[in-house]
N, C-alpha and C positions, 0 to 999 in steps of 0.2 A: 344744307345745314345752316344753323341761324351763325350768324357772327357778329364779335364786338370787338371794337378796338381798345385796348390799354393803352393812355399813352403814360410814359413812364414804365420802364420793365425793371425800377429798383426793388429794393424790400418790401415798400407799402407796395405796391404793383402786383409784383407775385405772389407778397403774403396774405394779402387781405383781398380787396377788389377784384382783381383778377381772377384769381381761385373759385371766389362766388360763380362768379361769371362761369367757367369752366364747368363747375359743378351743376352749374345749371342749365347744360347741354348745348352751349354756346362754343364756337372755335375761335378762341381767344388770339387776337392776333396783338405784340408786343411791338409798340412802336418809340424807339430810343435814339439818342446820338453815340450809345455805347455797343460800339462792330464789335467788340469781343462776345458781351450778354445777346446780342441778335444770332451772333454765328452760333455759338451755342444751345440757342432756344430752335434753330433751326435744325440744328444735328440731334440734339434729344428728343424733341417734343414732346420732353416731361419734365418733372424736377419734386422734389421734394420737398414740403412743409414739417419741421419737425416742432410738436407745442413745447412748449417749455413751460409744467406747470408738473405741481408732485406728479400725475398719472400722466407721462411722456408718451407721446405717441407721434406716428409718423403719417404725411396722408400724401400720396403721390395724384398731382395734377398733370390730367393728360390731356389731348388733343389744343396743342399750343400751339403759335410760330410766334415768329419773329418779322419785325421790317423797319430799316430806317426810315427814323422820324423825318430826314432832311435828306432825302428820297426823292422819287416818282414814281414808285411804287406805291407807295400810300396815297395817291389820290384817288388809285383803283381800288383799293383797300376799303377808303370810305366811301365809295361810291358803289357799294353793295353789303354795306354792314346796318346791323339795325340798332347799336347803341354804341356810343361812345363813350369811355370814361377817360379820367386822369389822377396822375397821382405824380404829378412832376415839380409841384413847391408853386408859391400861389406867385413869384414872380415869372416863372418860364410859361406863363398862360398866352402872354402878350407873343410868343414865341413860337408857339403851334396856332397862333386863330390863322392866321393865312395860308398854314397849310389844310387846314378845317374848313377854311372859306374854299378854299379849291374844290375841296372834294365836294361841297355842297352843290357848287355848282357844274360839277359832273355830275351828280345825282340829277341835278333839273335838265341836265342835257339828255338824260338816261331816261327822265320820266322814273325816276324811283320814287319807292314810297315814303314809310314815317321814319325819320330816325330820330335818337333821343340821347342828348348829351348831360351828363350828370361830370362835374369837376368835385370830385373828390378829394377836396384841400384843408387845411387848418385855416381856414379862412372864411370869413359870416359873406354869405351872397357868391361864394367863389364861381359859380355857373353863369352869375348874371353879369360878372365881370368879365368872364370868357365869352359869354354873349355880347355884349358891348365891342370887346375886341374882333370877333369875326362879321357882326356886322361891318365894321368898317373898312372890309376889304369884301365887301361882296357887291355885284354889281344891284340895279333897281329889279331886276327879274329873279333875281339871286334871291335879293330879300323876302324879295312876295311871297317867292317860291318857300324861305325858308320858317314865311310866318305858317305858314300851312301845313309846311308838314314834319320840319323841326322842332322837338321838347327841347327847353334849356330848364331843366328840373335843377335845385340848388339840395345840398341835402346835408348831412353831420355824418361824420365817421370817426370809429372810435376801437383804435385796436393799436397797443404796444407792440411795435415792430420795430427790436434793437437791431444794430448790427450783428452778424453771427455770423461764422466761419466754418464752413460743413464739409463735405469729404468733396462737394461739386460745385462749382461757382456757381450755379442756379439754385442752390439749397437754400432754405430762409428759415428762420427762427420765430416763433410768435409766441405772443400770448394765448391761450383756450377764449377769452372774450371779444367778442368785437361784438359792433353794430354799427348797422349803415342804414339811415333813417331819410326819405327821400320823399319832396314833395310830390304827390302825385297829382296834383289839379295841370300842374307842366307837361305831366307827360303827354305823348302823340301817339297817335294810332292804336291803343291797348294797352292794357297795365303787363309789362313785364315780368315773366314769373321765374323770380330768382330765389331762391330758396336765401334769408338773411336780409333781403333786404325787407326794410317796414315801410311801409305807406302813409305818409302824415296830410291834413290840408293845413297843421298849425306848426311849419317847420321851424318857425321862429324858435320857439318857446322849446325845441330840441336843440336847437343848435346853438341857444344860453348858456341851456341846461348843460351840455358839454362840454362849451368851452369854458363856462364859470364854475364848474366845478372840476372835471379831469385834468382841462389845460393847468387852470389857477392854481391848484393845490402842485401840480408836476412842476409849472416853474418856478413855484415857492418852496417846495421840495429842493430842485435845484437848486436854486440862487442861495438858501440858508447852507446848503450841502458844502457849497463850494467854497462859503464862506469860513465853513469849519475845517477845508482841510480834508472830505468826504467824497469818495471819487464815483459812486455810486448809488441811485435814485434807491435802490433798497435797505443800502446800507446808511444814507441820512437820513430817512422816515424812520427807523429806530431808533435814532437818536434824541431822547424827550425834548431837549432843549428844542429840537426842529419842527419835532411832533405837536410843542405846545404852541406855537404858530400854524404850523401846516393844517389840523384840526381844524381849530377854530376860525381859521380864515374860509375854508369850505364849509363851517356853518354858518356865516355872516354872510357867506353867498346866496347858499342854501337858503335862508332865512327872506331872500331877497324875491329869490324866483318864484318858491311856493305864494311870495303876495301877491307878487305882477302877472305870473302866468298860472295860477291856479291849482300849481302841482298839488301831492296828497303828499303832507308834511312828515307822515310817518315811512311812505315808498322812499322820498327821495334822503331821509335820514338813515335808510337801507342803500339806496343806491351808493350814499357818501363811505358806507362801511366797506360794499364789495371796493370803489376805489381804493382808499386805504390799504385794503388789502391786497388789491392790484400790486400798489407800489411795493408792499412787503415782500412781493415774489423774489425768492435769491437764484431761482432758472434766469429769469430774464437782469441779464448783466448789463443795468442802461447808465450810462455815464452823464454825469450833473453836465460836462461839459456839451451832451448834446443837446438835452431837453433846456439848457439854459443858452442857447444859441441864439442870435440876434437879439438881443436884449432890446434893442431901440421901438422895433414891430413890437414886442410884445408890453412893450408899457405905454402902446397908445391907448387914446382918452377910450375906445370902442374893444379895444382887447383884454385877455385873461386877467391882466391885476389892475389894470384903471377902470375897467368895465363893470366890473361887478362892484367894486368902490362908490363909484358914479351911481346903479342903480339902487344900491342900499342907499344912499344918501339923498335921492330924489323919495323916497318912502320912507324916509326920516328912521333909516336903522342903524344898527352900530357895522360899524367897519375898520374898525383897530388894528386887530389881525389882518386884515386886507393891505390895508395899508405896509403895516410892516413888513408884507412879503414884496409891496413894490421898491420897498426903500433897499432891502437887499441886493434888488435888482441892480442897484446903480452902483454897489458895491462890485459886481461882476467884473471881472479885468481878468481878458484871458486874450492875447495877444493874438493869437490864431482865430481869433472873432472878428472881421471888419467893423461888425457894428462895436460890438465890445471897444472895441481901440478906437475909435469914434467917439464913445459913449467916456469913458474915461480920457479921452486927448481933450474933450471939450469939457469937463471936471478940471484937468488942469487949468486949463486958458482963462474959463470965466469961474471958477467956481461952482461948487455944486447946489446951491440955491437958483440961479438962472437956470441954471439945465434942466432941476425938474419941475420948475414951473412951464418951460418953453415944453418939454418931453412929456407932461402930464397933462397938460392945460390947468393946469391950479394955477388959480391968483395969487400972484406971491402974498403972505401971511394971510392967509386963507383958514379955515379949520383943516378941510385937509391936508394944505400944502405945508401948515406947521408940526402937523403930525407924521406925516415921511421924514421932513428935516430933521426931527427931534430921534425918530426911531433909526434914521440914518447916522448917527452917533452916536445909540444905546449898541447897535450893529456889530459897532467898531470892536468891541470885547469879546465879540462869538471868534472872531478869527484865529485859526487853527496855525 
């Protein structure tokens, strides 16, 4: 039977990627640092997906296991699996490449065939950065061996997976949408046939598309949410005052892509509606305070609110709205955030003009760096 490894056996794990994979006649095997979610994936070898959308439904995933990530079991694991994925947060990558390098190179001792690594992150290139990292734990026969017959495909993935609390610790809550968009010129040995996943040679122009408009609009969702006092990503998109930022900031993105990467102006004017109405979903219960997490990562110059800023502004477009949903950002202070508490301890120390010109890359007095400062005070009056 074919098999692949998950690493990561959290929410996104089980909910999304995983699942595919299962569904797609694969024996999914879950590789975590959490003995309680492995013990249990081993005792059930199933679990349940419940959607949370009006038409509830339940889909039970079977033929699973389990194996710790920081093991020795898993080098055997990858050393007879034909794809690997992840879904463990684009920092803990630098944290499984050497156990990834290991098994590669029990594959080359095995004489195995093609495997194919896809890192399933919120993050632009995440595959290539998990590539970087297990190269440099592999020997010169290791690498040869891994130019030839390892894919390190980079891809976009796109599915609201809250926390949720079900009658079994393996239970998970989703959205009815996803999509997992993967370059295929990476792949090794055959195109993989997963039912869900797409095939692109322009993953770029997907992995924009998603994070300048799903990302952009959820943490500007967020950050205006939490500024009012709103404890919920469906309950602050209803709110107009939110709504007349959160809009228009994912049509000044919107506006951005369709020039650079050729999208058809009126799909992705549909695509920005199904979002919208993502976030309106009152099934999926997702808290400002999680989608506005890390605030520091997500307002650099290449990410969701300075990225799409940056490309409207290199094609001479408006970005007002964009703007103001970064300057929100810096309003975030929620003490249980490292970066948050970070982000606001350095607001006290130096003031918050250094901060985000140093946190943006803007020139201080800059067009844009005076248009955050300015929106970063009109802000001040949203607070709940």
């Amino acid at each position: 039977m074919k098999k692949a490894i998950q690493f990561g056996a959290g929410n996104i794990g089980r909910g999304f990627i995983g699942a595919l994979l299962a569904n797609a006649g694969y024996h999914v095997v879950f590789a975590d640092v959490n003995e309680q979610m492995i013990n249990a994936l081993n005792e059930q070898k199933s679990y349940n997906i419940h959607i949370l959308d009006l038409e509830k439904s339940v889909q039970t995933i079977t033929n699973v296991s389990g194996c710790m990530s920081n093991g020795t079991e898993i080098i055997d694991e990858i050393a007879t699996a034909e794809i690997i994925t992840t879904a463990v947060g684009p920092n803990v990558l630098k944290f499984i490449a050497p156990t990834i390098a290991q098994g590669i190179e029990a594959r080359r001792n095995a004489g195995a065939g093609a495997l194919n690594i896809i890192a399933c992150e919120n993050m632009v290139g995440a595959t290539s950065h998990l590539q970087e990292q297990v190269e440099s734990h592999l020997s010169e026969e290791g690498k040869a061996y891994a130019q030839e017959h390892v894919g390190f495909a980079n891809c976009s993935v796109d599915r609201i997976v809250p926390p949720f609390q079900g009658d079994n610790l393996l239970d998970v809550g989703v959205e009815a949408f996803h999509e997992w968009i993967v370059e295929e010129p990476k792949l090794k040995g055959g195109t993989p046939q997963i039912d869900g996943m797409k095939l692109t040679d322009n993953l770029v122009a997907y992995v924009q598309r998603k994070l300048f408009t799903l990302n952009t609009g959820h943490a500007i969702t967020a950050y205006l949410g939490f500024l009012k006092g709103i404890e919920t990503i469906d309950q602050s998109i209803q709110d107009e005052s939110v709504r007349a930022i959160v809009r228009p900031a994912m049509e000044e993105s919107g506006a951005a892509l369709v020039k650079k990467h050729g999208f058809d102006a009126d799909e992705h004017a549909k695509y920005i509606d199904k979002i919208e109405t993502r976030f309106k979903n009152p099934y999926i219960r997702d808290e400002v305070i999680r989608v506005g997490r890390e605030p520091l990562r997500k307002l650099g110059p290449a990410d969701r609110l300075i990225g799409p800023a940056n490309m409207a502004a290199e094609l001479g477009l408006g970005r007002d709205h964009l703007l103001q949903g970064a300057a929100a950002a810096f309003h975030y202070d929620n003490a249980n955030d490292p970066q948050s508490a970070e982000l606001q301890g350095r607001i006290q120390a130096e003031g918050v003009g250094p901060v985000v010109s140093d946190v943006t890359g803007f020139a201080k007095d800059s067009e844009d760096y005076n248009k955050v400062m300015a929106a970063y005070e009109e802000l001040k009056s949203l607070k709940g």
